[in-house]
SEVO-671960 format. One record per residue (C-alpha): residue number from 1; x, y, z; residue in three letters; chain. Coordinates in steps of 0.001 Angstrom, whole numbers, m for minus. Layout:
REM SEVO-671960
@pos=NUM	x=X	y=Y	z=Z	code=ALA	unit=A
...
REM end
This chain:
REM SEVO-671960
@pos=1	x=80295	y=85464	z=31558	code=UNK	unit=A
@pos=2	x=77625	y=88157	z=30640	code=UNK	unit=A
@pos=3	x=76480	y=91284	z=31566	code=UNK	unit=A
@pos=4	x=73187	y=89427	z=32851	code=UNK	unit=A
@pos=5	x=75807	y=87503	z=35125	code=UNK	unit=A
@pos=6	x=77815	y=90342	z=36655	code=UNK	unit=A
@pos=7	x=74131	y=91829	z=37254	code=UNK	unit=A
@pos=8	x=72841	y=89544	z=38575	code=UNK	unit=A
@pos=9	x=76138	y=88982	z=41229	code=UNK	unit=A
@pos=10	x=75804	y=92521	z=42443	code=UNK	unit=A
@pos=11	x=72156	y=92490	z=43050	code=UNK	unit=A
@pos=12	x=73100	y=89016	z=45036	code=UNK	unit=A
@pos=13	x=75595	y=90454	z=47182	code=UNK	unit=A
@pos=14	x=73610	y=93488	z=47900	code=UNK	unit=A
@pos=15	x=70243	y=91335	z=48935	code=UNK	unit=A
@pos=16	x=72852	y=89114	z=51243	code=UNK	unit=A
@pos=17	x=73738	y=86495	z=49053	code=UNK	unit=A
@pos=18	x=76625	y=84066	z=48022	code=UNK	unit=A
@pos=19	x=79009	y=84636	z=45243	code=UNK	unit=A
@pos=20	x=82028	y=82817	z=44200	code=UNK	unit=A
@pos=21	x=83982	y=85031	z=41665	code=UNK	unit=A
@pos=22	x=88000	y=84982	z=40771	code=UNK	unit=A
@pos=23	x=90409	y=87082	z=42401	code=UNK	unit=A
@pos=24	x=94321	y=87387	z=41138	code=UNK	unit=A
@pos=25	x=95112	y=85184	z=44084	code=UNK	unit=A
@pos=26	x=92412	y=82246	z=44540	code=UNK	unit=A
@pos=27	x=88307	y=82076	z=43675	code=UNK	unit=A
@pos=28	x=86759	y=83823	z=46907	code=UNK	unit=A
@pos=29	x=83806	y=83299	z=48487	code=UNK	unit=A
@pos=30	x=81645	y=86812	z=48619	code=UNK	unit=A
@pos=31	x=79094	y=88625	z=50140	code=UNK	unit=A
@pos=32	x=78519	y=91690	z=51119	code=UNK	unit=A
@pos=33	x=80890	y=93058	z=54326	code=UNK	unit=A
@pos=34	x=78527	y=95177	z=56146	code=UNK	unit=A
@pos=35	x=75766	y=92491	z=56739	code=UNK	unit=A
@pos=36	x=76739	y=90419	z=59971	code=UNK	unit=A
@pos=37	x=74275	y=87780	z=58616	code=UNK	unit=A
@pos=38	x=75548	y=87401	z=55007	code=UNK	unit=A
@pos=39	x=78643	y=86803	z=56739	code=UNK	unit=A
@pos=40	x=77613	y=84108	z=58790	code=UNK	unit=A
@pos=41	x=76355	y=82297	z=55823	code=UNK	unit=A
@pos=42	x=80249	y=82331	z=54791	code=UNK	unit=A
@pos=43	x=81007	y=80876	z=57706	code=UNK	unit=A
@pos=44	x=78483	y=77977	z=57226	code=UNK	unit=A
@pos=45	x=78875	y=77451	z=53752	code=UNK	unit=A
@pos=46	x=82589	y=77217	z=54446	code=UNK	unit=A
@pos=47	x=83075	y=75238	z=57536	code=UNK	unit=A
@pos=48	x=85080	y=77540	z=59315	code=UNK	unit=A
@pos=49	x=85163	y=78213	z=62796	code=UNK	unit=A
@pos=50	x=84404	y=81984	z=63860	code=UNK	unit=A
@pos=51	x=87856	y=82504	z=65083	code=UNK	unit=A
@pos=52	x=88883	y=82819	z=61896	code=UNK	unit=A
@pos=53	x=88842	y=86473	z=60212	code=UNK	unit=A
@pos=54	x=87812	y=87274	z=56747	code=UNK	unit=A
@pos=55	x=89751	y=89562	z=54141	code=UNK	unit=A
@pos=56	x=87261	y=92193	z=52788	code=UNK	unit=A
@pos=57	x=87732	y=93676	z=48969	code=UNK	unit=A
@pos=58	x=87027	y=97010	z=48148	code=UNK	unit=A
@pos=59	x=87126	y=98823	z=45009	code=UNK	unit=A
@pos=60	x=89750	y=101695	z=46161	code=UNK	unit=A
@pos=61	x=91646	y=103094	z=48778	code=UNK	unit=A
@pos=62	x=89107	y=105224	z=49596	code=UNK	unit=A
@pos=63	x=86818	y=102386	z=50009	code=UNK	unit=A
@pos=64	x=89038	y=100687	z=52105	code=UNK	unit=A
@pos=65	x=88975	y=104330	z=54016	code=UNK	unit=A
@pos=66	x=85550	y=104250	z=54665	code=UNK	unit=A
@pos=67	x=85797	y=101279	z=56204	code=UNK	unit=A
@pos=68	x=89017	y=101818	z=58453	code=UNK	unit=A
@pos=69	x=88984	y=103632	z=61943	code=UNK	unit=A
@pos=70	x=92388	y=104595	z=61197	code=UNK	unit=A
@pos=71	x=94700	y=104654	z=57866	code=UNK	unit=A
@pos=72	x=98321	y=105593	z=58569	code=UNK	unit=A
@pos=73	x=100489	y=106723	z=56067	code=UNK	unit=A
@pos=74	x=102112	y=103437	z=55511	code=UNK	unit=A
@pos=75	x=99145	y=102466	z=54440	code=UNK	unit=A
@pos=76	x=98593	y=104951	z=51744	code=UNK	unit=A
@pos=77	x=102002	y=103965	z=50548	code=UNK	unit=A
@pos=78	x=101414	y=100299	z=50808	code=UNK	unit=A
@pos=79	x=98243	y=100650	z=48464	code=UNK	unit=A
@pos=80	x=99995	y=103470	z=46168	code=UNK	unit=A
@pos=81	x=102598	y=101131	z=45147	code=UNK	unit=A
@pos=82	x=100582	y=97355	z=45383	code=UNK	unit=A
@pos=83	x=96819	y=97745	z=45008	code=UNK	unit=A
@pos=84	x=95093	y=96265	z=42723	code=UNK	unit=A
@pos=85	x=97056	y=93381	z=43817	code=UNK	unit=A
@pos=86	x=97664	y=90760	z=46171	code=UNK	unit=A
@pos=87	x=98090	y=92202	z=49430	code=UNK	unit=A
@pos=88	x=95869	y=92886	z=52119	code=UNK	unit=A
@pos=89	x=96639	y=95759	z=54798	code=UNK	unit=A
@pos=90	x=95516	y=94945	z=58388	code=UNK	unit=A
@pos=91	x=94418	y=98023	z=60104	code=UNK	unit=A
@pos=92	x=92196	y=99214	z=62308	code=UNK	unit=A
@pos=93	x=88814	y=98370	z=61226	code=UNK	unit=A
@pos=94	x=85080	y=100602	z=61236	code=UNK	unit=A
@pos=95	x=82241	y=100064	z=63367	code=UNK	unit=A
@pos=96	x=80849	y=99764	z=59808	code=UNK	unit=A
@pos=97	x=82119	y=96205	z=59391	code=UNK	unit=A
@pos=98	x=80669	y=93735	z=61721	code=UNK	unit=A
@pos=99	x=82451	y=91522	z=63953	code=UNK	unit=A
@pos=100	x=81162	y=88555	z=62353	code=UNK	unit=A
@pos=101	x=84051	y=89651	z=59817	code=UNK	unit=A
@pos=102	x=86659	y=90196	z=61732	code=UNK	unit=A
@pos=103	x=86127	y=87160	z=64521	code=UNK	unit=A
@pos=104	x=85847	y=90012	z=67408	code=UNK	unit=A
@pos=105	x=88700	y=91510	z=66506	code=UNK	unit=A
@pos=106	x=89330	y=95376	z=66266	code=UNK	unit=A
@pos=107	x=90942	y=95092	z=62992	code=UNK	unit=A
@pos=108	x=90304	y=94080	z=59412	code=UNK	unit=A
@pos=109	x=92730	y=93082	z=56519	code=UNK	unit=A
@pos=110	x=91534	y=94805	z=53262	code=UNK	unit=A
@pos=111	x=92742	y=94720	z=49823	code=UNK	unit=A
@pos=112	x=91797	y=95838	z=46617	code=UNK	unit=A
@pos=113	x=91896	y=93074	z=44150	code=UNK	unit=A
@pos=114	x=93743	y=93172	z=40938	code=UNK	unit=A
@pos=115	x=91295	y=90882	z=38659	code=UNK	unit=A
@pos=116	x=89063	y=92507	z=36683	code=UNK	unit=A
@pos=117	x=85526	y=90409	z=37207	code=UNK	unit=A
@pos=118	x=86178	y=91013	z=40986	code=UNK	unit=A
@pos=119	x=86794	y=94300	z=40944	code=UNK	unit=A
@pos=120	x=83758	y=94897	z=38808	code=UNK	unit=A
@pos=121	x=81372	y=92712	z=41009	code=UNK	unit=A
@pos=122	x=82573	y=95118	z=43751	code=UNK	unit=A
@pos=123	x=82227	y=98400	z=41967	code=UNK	unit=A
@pos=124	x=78877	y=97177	z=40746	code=UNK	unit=A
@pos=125	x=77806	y=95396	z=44018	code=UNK	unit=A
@pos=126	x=78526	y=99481	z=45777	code=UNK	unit=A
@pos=127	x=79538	y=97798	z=48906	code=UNK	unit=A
@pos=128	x=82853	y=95983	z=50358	code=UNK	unit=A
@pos=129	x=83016	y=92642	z=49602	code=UNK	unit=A
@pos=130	x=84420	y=89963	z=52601	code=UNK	unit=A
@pos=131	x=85237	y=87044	z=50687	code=UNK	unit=A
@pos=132	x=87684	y=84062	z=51820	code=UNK	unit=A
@pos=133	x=88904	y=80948	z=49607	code=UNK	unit=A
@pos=134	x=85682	y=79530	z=48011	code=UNK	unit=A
@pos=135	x=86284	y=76132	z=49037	code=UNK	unit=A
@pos=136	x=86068	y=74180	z=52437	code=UNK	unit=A
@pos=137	x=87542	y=74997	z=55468	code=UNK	unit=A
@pos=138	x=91573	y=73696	z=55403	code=UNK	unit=A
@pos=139	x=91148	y=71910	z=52127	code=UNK	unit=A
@pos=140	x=92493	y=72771	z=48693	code=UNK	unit=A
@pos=141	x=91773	y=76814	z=47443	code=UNK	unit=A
@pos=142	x=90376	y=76601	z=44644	code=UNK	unit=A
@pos=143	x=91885	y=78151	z=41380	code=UNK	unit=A
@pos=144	x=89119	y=77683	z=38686	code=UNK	unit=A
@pos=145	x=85715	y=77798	z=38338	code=UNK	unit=A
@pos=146	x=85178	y=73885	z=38808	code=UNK	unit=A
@pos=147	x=87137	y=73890	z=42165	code=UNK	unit=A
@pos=148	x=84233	y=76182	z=43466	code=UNK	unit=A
@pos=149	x=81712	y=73975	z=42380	code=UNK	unit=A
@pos=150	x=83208	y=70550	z=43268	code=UNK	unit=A
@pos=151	x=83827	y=71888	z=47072	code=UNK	unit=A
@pos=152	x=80904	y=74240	z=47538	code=UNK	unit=A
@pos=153	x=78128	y=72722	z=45241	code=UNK	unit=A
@pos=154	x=74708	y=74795	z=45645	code=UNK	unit=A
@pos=155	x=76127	y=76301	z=48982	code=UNK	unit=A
@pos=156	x=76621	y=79393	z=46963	code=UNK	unit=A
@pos=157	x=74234	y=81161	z=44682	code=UNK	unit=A
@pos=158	x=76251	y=81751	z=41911	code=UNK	unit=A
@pos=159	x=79705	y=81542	z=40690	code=UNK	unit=A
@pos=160	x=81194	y=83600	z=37953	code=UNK	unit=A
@pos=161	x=83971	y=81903	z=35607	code=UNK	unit=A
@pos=162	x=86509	y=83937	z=34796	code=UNK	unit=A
@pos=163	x=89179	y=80888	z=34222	code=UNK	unit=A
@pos=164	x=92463	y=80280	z=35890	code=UNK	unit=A
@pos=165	x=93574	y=82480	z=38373	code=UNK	unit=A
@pos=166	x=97171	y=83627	z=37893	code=UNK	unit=A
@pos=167	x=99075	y=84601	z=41094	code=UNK	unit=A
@pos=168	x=97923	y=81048	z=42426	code=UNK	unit=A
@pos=169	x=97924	y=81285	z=45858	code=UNK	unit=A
@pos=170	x=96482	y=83579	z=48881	code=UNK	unit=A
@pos=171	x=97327	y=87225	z=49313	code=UNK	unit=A
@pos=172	x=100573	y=88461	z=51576	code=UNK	unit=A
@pos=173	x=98920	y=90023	z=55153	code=UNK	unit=A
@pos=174	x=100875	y=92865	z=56560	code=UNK	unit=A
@pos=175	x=99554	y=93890	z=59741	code=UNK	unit=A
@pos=176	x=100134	y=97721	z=60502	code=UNK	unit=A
@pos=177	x=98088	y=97966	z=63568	code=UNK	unit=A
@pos=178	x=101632	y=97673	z=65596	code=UNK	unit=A
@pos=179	x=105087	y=99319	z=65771	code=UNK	unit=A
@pos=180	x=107287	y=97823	z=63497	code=UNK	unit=A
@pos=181	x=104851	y=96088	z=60902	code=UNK	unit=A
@pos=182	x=104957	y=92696	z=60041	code=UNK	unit=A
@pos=183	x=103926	y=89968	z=57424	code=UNK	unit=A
@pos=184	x=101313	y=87720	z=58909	code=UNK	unit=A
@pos=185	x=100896	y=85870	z=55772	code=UNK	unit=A
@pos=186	x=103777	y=85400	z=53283	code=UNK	unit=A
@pos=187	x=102639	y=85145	z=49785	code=UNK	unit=A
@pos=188	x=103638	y=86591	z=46164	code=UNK	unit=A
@pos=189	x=104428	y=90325	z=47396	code=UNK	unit=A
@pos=190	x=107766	y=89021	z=48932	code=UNK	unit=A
@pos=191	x=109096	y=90557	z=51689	code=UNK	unit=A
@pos=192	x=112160	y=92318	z=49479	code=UNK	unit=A
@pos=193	x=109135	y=93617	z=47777	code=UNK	unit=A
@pos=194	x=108015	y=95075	z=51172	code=UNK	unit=A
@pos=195	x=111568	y=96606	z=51619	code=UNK	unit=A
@pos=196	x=112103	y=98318	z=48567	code=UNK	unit=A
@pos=197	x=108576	y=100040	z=48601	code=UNK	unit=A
@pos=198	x=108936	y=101214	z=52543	code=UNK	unit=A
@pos=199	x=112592	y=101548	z=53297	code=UNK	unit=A
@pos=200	x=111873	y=99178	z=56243	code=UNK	unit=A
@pos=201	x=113801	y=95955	z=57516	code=UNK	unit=A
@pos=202	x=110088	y=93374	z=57361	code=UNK	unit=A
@pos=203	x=109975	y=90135	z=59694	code=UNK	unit=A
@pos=204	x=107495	y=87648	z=59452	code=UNK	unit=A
@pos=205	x=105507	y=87331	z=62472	code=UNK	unit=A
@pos=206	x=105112	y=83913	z=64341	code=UNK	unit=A
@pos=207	x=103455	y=83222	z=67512	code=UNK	unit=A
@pos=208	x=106018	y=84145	z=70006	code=UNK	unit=A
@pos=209	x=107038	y=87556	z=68631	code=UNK	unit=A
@pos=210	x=103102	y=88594	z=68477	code=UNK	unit=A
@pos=211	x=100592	y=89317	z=71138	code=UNK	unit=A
@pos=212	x=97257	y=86699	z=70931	code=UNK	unit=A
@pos=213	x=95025	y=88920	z=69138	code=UNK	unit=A
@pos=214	x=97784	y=89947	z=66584	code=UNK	unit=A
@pos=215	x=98294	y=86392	z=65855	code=UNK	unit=A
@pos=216	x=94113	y=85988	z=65092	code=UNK	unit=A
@pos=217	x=94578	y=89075	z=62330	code=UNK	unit=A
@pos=218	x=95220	y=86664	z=59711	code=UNK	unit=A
@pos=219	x=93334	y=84151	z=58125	code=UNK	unit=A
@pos=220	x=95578	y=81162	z=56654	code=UNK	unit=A
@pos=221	x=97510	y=80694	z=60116	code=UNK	unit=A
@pos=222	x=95856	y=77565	z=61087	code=UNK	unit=A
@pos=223	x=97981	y=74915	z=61549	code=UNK	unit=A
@pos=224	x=97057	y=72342	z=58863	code=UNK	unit=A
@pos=225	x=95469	y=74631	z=56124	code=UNK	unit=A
@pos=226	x=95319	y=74152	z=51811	code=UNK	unit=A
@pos=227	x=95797	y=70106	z=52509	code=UNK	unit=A
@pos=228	x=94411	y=67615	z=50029	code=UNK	unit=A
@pos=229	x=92457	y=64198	z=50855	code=UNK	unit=A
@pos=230	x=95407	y=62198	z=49606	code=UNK	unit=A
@pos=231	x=99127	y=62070	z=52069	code=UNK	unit=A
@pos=232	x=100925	y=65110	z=51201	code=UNK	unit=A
@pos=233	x=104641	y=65015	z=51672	code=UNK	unit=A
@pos=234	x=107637	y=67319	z=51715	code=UNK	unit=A
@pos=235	x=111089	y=65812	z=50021	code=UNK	unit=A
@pos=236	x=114093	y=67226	z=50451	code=UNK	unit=A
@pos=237	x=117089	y=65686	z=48605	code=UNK	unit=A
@pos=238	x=118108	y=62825	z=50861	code=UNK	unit=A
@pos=239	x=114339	y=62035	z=51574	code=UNK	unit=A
@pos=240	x=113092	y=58990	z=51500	code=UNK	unit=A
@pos=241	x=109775	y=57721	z=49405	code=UNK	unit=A
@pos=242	x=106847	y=57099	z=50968	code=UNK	unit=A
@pos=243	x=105916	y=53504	z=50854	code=UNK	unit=A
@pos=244	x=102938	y=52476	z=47898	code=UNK	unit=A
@pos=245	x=102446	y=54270	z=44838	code=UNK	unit=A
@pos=246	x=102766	y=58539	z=44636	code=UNK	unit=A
@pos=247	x=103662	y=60960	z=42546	code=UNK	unit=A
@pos=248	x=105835	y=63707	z=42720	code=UNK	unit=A
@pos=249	x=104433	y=67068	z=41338	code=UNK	unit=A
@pos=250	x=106216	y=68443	z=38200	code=UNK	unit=A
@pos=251	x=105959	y=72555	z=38997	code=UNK	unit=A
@pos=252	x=108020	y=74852	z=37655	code=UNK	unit=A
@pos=253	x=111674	y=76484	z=39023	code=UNK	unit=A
@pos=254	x=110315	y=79775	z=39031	code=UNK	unit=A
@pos=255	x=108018	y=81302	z=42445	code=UNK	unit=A
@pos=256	x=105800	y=82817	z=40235	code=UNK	unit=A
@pos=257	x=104762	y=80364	z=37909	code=UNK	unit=A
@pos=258	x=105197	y=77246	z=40699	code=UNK	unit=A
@pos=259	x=102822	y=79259	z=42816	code=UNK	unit=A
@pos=260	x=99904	y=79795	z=39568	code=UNK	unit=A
@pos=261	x=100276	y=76471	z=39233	code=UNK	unit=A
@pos=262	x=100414	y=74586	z=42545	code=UNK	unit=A
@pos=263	x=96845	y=74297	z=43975	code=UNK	unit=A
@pos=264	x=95736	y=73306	z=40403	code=UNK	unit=A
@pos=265	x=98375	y=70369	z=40099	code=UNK	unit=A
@pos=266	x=96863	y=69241	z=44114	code=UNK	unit=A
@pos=267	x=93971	y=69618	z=43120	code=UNK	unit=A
@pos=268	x=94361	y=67190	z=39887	code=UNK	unit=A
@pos=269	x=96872	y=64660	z=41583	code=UNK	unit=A
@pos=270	x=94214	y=64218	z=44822	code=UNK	unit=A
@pos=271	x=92024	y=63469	z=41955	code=UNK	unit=A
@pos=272	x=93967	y=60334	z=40855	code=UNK	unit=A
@pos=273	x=94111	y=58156	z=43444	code=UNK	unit=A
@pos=274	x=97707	y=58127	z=44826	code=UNK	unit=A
@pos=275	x=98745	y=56611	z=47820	code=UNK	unit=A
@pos=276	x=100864	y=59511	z=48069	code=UNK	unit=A
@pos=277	x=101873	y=62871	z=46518	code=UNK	unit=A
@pos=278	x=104912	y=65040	z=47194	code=UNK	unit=A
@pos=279	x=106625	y=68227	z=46178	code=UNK	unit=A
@pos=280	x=110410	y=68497	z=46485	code=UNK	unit=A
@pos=281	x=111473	y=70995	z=48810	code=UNK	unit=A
@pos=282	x=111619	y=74735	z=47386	code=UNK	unit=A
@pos=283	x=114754	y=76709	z=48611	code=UNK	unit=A
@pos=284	x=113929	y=79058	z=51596	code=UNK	unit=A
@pos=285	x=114518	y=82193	z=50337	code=UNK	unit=A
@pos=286	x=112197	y=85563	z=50464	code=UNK	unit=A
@pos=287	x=110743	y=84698	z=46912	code=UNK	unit=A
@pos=288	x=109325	y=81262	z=47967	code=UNK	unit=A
@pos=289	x=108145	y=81994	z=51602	code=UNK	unit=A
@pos=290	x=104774	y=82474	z=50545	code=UNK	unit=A
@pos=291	x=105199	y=79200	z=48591	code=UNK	unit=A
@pos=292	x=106768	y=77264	z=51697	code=UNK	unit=A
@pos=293	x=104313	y=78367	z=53689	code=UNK	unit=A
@pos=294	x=101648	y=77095	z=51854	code=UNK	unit=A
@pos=295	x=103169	y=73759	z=51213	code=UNK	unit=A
@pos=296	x=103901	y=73346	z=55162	code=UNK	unit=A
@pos=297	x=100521	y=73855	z=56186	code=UNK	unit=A
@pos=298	x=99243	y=71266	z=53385	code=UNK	unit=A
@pos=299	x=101627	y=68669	z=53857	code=UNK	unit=A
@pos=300	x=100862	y=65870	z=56286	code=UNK	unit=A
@pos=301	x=103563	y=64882	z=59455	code=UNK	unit=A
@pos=302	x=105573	y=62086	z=58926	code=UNK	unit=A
@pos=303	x=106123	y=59417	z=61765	code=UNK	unit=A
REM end
């Protein structure tokens, strides 16, 4: 990647154009967060229904100020402690940012992003960047550079390459528009993360403990989300094969490195022409909720 490149990507998402770049978490899908019709272009590019809210990446907190009608204090701490990283604050969002964005909603998830060609496009771009997974709606997110272009093709106008991401998998939500907070999203800042930063006893929020917009405040809560073309199964220890010929994903013990590596292996094993793949079943502690989650979403129901 060149100077030329990262340039070029910031004069892009200023004139309202698409650019895949890597985050920690996944490749996103950017353009620039104050233009209602760049946004839309997301949405076509991606397939995704306008229910569906987009995370927006800023270069600071006091970006992510500017574009906030309201920033409580757990906020401030939130970012003090995790940003750059990945988690994304819900709050109360800015006429600034359209409602394109935010699919109607009054609030926006924000974050500032911990990899270095992202936050460059977006100090260089001088704008908030809204920027989803760069790949098809509910399919596989993509991880490198190739996963953009394999799902996306010349729907964007240019994707940077800044290799593998690392964390693996999408960003932890919190939404702090309501009294107590809650994680929307699991993901790699665990909830005993949360807890030892804020001094707070964190729940993950389903749909029955959260009112209908709440639930909306998070992309990644669709029902069957991250799923590859081929059967995706579950096994616990006294599961049974699927019937025909799979293969059962080798990932590591450890969340951290299970998670960088888990859309990547999907991505490689949907390539092979399984009749099946699998995953055995992680345990269900904090660590691997964000993990679990993902894998739940992806996997396919079993008569």
């Amino acid at each position: 990647m060149t100077e030329q490149d990262m340039a070029r990507a910031a004069e892009l998402i200023r004139g309202g154009g698409l650019v895949a770049f890597p985050t920690e978490t996944v490749y996103g899908l950017g353009a620039n967060a104050l233009d209602a019709e760049a946004i839309q272009r997301i949405y076509r590019a991606k397939g995704r229904p306008p229910s569906s809210p987009i995370i927006v990446h800023v270069a600071d907190e006091e970006m992510a100020k500017s574009i906030s009608a309201e920033w409580p204090p757990l906020a401030h701490l939130l970012a003090a402690r995790f940003w750059p990283g990945p988690l994304t604050l819900v709050v109360k969002k800015s006429p600034a940012i359209p409602d394109a964005a935010t699919a109607g909603l009054g609030s926006v998830g924000i974050r500032v992003p911990r990899h270095p060609v992202a936050l460059d496009l977006v100090r260089r771009a001088g704008v908030p960047i809204a920027a989803p997974s760069a790949n098809r709606f509910t399919q596989i997110s993509p991880t490198t550079a190739d996963h953009v272009r394999a799902a996306l093709g010349d729907r964007v106008d240019l994707i940077l390459d800044g290799g593998p991401t690392t964390v693996g998998i999408e960003s932890t939500v919190v939404l702090l528009t309501r009294e107590p907070p809650v994680v929307l999203r699991p993901g790699m800042v665990s909830r005993a993360d949360l807890e030892a930063a804020t001094g707070l006893i964190w729940s993950v929020g389903f749909q029955d403990d959260l009112g209908a917009e709440d639930v909306r405040a998070s992309p990644g809560r669709h029902p069957r989300h991250y799923t590859p073309r081929t059967p995706f199964y579950i096994l616990g220890r006294d599961t049974p094969h699927p019937a025909g010929n799979g293969r059962i994903l080798d990932l590591p013990q450890e969340p951290h490195a299970y998670a960088t590596r888990l859309y990547a292996e999907l991505h490689n094993a949907d390539a092979e022409g399984w009749d099946w793949i699998a995953v055995e079943k992680p345990p269900e502690t904090p660590e691997w909720e964000g993990i679990l989650d993902r894998i739940k979403k992806a996997s396919t129901p079993r008569a």
